[in-house]
PDB file of N, H, CA, C and O in Angstrom:
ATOM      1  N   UNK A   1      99.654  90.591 120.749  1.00  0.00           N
ATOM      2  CA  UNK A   1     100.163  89.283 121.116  1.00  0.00           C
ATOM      3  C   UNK A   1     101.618  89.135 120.690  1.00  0.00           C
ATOM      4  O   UNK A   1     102.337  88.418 121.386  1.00  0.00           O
ATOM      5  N   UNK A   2     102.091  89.701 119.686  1.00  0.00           N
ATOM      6  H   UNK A   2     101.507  90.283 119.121  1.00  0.00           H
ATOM      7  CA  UNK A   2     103.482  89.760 119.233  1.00  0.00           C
ATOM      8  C   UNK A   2     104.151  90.699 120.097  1.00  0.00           C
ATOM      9  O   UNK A   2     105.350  90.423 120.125  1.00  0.00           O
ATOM     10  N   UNK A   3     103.888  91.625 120.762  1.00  0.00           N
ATOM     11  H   UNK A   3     102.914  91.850 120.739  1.00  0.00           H
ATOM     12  CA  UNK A   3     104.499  91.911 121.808  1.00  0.00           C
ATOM     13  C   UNK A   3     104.853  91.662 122.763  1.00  0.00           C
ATOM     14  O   UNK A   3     105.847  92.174 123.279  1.00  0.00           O
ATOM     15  N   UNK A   4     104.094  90.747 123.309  1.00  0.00           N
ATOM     16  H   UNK A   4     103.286  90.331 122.891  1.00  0.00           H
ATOM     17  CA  UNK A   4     104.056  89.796 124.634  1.00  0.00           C
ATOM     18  C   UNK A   4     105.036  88.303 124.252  1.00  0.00           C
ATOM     19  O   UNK A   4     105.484  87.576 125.138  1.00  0.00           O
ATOM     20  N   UNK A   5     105.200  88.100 123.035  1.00  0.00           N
ATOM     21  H   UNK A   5     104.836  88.691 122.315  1.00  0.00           H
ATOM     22  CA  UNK A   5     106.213  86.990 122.482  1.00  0.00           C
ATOM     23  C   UNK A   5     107.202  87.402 122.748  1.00  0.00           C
ATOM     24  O   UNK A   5     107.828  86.718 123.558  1.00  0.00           O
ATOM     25  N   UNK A   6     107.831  88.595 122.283  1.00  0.00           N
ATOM     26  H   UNK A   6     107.323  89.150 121.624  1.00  0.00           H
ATOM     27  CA  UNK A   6     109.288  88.970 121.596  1.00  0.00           C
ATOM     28  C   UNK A   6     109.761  89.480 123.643  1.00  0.00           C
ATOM     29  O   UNK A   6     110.852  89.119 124.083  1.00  0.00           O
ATOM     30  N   UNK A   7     109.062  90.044 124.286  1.00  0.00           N
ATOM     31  H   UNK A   7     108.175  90.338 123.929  1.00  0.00           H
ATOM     32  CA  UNK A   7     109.258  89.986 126.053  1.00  0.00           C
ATOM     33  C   UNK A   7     109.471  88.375 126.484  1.00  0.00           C
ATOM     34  O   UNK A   7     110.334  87.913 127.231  1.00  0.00           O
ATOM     35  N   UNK A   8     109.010  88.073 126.176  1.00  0.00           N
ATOM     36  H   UNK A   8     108.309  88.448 125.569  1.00  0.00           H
ATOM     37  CA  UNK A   8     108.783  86.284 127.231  1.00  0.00           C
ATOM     38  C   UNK A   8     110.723  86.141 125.974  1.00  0.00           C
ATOM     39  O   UNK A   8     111.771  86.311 126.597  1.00  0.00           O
ATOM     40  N   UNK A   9     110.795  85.905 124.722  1.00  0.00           N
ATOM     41  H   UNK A   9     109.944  85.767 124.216  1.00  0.00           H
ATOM     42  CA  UNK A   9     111.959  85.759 124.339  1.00  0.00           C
ATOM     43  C   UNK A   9     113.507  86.876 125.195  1.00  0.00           C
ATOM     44  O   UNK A   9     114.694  86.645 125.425  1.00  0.00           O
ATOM     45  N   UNK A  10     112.662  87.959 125.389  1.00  0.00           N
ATOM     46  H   UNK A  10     111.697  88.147 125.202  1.00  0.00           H
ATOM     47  CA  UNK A  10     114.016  88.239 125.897  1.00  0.00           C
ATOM     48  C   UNK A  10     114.133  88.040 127.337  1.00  0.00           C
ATOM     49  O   UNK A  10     115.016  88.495 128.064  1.00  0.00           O
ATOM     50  N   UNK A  11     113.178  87.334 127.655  1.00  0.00           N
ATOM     51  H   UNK A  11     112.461  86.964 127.065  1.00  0.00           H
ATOM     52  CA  UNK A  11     113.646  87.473 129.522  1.00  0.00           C
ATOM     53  C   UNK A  11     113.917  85.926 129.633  1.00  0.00           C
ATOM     54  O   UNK A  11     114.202  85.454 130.734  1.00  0.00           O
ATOM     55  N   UNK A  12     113.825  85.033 128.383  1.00  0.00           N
ATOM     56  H   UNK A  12     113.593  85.416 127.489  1.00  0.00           H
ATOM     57  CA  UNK A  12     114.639  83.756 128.474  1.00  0.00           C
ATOM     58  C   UNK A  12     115.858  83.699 129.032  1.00  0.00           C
ATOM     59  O   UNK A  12     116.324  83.229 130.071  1.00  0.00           O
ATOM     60  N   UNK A  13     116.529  84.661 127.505  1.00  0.00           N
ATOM     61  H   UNK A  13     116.151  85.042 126.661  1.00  0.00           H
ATOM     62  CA  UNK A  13     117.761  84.864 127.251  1.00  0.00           C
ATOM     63  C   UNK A  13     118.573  86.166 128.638  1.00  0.00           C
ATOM     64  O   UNK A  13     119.772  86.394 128.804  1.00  0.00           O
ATOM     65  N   UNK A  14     117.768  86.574 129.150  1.00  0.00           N
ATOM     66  H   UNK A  14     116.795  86.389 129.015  1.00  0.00           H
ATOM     67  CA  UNK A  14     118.355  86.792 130.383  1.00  0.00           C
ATOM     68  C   UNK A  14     118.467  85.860 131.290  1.00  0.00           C
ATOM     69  O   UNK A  14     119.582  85.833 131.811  1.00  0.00           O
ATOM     70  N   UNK A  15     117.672  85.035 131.693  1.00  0.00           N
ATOM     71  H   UNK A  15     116.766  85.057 131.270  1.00  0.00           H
ATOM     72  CA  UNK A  15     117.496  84.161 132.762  1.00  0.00           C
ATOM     73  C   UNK A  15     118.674  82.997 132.101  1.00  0.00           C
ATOM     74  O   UNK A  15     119.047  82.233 132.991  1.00  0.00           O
ATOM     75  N   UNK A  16     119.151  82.786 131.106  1.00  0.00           N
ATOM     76  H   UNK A  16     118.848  83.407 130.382  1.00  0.00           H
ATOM     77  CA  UNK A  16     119.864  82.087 130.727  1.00  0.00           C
ATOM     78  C   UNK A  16     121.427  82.821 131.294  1.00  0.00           C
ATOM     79  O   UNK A  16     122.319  82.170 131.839  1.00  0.00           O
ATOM     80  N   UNK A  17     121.459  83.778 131.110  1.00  0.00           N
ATOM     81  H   UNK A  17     120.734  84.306 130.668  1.00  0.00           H
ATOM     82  CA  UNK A  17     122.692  84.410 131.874  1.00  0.00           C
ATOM     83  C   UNK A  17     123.106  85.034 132.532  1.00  0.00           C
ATOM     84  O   UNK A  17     124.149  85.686 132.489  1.00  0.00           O
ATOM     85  N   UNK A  18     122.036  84.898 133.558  1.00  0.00           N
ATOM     86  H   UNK A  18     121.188  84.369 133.593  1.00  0.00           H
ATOM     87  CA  UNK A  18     121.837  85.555 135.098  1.00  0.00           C
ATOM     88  C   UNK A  18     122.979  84.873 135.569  1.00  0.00           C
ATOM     89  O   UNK A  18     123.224  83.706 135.267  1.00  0.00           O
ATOM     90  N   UNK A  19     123.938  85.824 136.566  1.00  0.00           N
ATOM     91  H   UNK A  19     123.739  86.773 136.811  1.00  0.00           H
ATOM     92  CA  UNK A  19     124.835  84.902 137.907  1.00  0.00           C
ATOM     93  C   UNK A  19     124.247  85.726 139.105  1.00  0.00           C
ATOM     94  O   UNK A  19     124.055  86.942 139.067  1.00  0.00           O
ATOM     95  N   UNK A  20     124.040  85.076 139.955  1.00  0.00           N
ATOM     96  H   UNK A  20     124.197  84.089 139.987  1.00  0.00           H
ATOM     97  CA  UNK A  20     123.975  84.758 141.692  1.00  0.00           C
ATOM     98  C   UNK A  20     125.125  84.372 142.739  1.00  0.00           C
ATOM     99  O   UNK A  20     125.902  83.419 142.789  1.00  0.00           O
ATOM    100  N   UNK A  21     124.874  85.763 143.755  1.00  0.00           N
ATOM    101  H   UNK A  21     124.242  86.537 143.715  1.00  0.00           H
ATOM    102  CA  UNK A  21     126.165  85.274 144.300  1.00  0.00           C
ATOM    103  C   UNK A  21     125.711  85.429 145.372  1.00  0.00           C
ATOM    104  O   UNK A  21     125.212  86.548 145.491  1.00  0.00           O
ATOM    105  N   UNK A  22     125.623  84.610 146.529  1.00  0.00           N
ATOM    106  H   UNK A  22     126.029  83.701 146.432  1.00  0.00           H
ATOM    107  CA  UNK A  22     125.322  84.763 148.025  1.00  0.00           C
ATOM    108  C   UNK A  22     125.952  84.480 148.709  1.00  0.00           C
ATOM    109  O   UNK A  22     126.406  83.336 148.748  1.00  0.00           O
ATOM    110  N   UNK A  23     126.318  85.615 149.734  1.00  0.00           N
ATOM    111  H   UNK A  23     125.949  86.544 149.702  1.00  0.00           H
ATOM    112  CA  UNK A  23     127.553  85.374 150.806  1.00  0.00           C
ATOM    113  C   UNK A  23     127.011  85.788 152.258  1.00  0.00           C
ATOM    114  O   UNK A  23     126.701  86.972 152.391  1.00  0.00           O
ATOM    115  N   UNK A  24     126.854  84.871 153.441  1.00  0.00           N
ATOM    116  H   UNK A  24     127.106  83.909 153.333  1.00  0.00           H
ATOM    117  CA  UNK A  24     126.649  84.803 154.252  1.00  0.00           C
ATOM    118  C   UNK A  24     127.683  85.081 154.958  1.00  0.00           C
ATOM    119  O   UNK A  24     128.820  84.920 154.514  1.00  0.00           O
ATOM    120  N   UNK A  25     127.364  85.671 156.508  1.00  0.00           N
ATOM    121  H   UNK A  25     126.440  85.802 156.869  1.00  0.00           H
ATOM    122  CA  UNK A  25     128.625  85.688 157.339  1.00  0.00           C
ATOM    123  C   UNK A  25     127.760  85.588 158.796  1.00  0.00           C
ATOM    124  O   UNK A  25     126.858  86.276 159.273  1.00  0.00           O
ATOM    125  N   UNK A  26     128.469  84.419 159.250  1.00  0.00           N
ATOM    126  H   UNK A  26     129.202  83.860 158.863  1.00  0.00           H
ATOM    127  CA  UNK A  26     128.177  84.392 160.623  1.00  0.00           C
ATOM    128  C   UNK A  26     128.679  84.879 162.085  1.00  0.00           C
ATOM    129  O   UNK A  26     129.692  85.492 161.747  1.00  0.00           O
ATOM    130  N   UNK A  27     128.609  85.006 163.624  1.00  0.00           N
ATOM    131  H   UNK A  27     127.787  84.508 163.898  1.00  0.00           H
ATOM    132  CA  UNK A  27     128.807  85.948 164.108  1.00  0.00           C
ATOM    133  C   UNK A  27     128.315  84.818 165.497  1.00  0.00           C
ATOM    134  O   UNK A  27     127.136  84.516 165.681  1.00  0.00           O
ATOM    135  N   UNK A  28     129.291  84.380 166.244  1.00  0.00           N
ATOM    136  H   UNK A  28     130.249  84.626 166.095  1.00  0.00           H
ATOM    137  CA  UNK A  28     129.189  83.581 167.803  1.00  0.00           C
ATOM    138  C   UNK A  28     129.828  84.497 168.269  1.00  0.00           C
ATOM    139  O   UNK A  28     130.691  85.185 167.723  1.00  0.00           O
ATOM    140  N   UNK A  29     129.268  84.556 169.703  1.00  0.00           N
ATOM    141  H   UNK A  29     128.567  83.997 170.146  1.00  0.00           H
ATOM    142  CA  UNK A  29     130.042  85.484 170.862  1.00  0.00           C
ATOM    143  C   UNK A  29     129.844  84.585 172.448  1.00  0.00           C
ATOM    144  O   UNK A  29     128.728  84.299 172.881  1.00  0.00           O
ATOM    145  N   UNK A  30     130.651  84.363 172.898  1.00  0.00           N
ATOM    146  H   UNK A  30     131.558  84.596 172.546  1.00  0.00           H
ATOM    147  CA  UNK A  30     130.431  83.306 174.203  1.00  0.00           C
ATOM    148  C   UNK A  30     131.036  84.377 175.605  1.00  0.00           C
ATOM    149  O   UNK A  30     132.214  84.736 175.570  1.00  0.00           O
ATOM    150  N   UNK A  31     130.279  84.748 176.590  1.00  0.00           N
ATOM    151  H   UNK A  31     129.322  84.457 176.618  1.00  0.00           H
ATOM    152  CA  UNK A  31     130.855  85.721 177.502  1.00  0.00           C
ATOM    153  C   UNK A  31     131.027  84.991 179.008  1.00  0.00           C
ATOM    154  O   UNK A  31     130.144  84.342 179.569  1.00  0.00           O
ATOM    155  N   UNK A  32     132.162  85.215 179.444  1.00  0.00           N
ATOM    156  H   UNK A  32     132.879  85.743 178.989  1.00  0.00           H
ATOM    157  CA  UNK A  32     131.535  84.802 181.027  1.00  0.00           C
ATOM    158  C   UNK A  32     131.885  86.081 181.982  1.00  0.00           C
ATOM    159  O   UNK A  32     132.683  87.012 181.879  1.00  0.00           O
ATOM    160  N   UNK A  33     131.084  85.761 182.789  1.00  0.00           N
ATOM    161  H   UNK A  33     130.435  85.005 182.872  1.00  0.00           H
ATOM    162  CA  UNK A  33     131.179  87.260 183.907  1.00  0.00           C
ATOM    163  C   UNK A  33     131.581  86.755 184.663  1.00  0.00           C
ATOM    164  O   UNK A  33     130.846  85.998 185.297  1.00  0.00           O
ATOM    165  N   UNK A  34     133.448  86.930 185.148  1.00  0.00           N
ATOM    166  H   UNK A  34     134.045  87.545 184.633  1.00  0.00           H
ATOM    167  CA  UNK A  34     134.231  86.794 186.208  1.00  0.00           C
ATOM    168  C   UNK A  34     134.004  87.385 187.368  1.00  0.00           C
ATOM    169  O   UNK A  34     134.065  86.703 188.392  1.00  0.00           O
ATOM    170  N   UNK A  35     133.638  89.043 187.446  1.00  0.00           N
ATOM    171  H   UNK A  35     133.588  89.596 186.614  1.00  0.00           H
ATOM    172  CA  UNK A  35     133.058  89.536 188.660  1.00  0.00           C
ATOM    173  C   UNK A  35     131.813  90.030 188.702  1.00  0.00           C
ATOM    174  O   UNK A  35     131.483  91.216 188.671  1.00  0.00           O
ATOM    175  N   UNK A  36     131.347  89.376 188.751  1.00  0.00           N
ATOM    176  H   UNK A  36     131.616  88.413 188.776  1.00  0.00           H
ATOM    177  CA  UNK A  36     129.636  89.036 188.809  1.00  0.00           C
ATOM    178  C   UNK A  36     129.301  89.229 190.321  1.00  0.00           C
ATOM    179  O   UNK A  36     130.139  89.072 191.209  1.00  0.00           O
ATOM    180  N   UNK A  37     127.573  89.702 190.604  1.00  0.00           N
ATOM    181  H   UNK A  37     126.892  89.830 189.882  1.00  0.00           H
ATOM    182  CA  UNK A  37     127.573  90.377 192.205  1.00  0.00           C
ATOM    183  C   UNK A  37     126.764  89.053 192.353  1.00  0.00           C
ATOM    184  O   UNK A  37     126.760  88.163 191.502  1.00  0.00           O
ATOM    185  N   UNK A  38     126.120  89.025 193.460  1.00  0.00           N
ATOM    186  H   UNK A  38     126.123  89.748 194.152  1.00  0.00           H
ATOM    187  CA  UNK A  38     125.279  88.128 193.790  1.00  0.00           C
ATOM    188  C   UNK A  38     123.773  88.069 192.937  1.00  0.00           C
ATOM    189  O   UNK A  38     123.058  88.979 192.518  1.00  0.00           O
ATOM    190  N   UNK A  39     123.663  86.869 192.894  1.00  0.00           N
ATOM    191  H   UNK A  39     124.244  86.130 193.234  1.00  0.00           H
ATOM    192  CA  UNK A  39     122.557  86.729 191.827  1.00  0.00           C
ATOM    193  C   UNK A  39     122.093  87.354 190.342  1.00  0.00           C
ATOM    194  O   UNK A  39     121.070  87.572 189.692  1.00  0.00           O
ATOM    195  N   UNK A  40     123.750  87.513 190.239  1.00  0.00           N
ATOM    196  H   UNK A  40     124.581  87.336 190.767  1.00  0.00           H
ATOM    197  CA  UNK A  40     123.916  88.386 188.803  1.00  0.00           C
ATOM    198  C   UNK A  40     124.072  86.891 187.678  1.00  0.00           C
ATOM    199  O   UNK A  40     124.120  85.769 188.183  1.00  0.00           O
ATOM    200  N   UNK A  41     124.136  87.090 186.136  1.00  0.00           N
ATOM    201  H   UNK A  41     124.096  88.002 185.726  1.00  0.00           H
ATOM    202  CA  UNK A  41     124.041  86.625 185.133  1.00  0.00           C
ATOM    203  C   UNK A  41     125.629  86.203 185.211  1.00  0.00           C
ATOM    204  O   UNK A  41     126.560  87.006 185.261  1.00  0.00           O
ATOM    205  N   UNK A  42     125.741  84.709 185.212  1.00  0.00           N
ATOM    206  H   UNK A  42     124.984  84.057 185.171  1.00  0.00           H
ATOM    207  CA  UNK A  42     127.003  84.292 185.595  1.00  0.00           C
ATOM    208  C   UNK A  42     127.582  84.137 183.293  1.00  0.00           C
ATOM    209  O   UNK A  42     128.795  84.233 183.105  1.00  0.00           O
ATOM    210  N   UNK A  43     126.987  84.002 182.419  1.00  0.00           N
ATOM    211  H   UNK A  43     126.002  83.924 182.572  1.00  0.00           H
ATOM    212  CA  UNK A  43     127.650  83.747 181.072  1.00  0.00           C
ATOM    213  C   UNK A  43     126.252  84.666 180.203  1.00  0.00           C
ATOM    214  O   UNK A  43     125.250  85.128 180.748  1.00  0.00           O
ATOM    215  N   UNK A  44     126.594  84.715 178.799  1.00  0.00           N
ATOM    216  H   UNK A  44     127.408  84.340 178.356  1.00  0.00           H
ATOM    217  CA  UNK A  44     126.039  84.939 178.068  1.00  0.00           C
ATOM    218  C   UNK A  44     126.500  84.522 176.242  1.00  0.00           C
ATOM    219  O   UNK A  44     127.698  84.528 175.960  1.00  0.00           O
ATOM    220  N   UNK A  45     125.807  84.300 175.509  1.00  0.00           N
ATOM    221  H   UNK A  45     124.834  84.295 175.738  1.00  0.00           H
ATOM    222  CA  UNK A  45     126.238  83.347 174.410  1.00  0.00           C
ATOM    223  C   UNK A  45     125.056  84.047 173.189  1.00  0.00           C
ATOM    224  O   UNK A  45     123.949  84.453 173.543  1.00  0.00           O
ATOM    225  N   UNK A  46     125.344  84.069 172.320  1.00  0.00           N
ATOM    226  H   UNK A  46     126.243  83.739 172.032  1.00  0.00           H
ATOM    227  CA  UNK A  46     124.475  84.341 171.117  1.00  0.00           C
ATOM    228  C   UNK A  46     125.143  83.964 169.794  1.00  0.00           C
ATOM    229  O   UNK A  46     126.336  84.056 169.502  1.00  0.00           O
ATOM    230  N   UNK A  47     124.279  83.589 169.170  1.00  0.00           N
ATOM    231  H   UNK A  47     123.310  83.514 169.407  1.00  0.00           H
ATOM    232  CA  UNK A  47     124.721  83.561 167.374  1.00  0.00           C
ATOM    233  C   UNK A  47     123.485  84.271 166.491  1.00  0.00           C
ATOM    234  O   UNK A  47     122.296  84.412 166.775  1.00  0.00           O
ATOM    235  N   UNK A  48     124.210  84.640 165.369  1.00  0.00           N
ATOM    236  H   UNK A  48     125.176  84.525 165.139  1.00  0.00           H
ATOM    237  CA  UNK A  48     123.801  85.140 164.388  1.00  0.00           C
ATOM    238  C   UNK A  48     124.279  84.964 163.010  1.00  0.00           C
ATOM    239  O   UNK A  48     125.496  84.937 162.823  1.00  0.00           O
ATOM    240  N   UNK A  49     123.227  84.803 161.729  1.00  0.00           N
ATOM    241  H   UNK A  49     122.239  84.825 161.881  1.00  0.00           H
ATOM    242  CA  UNK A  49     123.324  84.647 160.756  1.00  0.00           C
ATOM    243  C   UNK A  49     122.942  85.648 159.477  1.00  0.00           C
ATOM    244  O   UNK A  49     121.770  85.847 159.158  1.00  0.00           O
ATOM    245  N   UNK A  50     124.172  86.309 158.721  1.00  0.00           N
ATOM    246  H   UNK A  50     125.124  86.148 158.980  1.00  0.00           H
ATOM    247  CA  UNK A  50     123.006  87.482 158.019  1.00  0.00           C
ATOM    248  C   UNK A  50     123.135  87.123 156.297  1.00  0.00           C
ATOM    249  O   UNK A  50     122.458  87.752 155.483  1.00  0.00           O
TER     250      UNK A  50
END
């Protein structure tokens, strides 16, 4: 049981000076198709988040 104390004490004192850093980057793309054939895909558009 004194082993399982002196663990739970040191993962306090880590969690006390943990840093976190999260960096997102996002990603829009908007297309239009100028020469497009007949009954072709006149735009196209997507986003993404990572």
């Amino acid at each position: 049981m004194a082993s399982s104390l002196s663990v739970g004490v040191q993962a306090a004192g880590f969690v006390e000076d943990a840093k976190v850093t999260l960096g997102l980057r996002n990603y829009y793309f908007n297309r239009n198709f100028l020469n497009q054939t007949q009954g072709g895909q006149g735009q196209a558009e997507g986003w993404t988040q990572s």
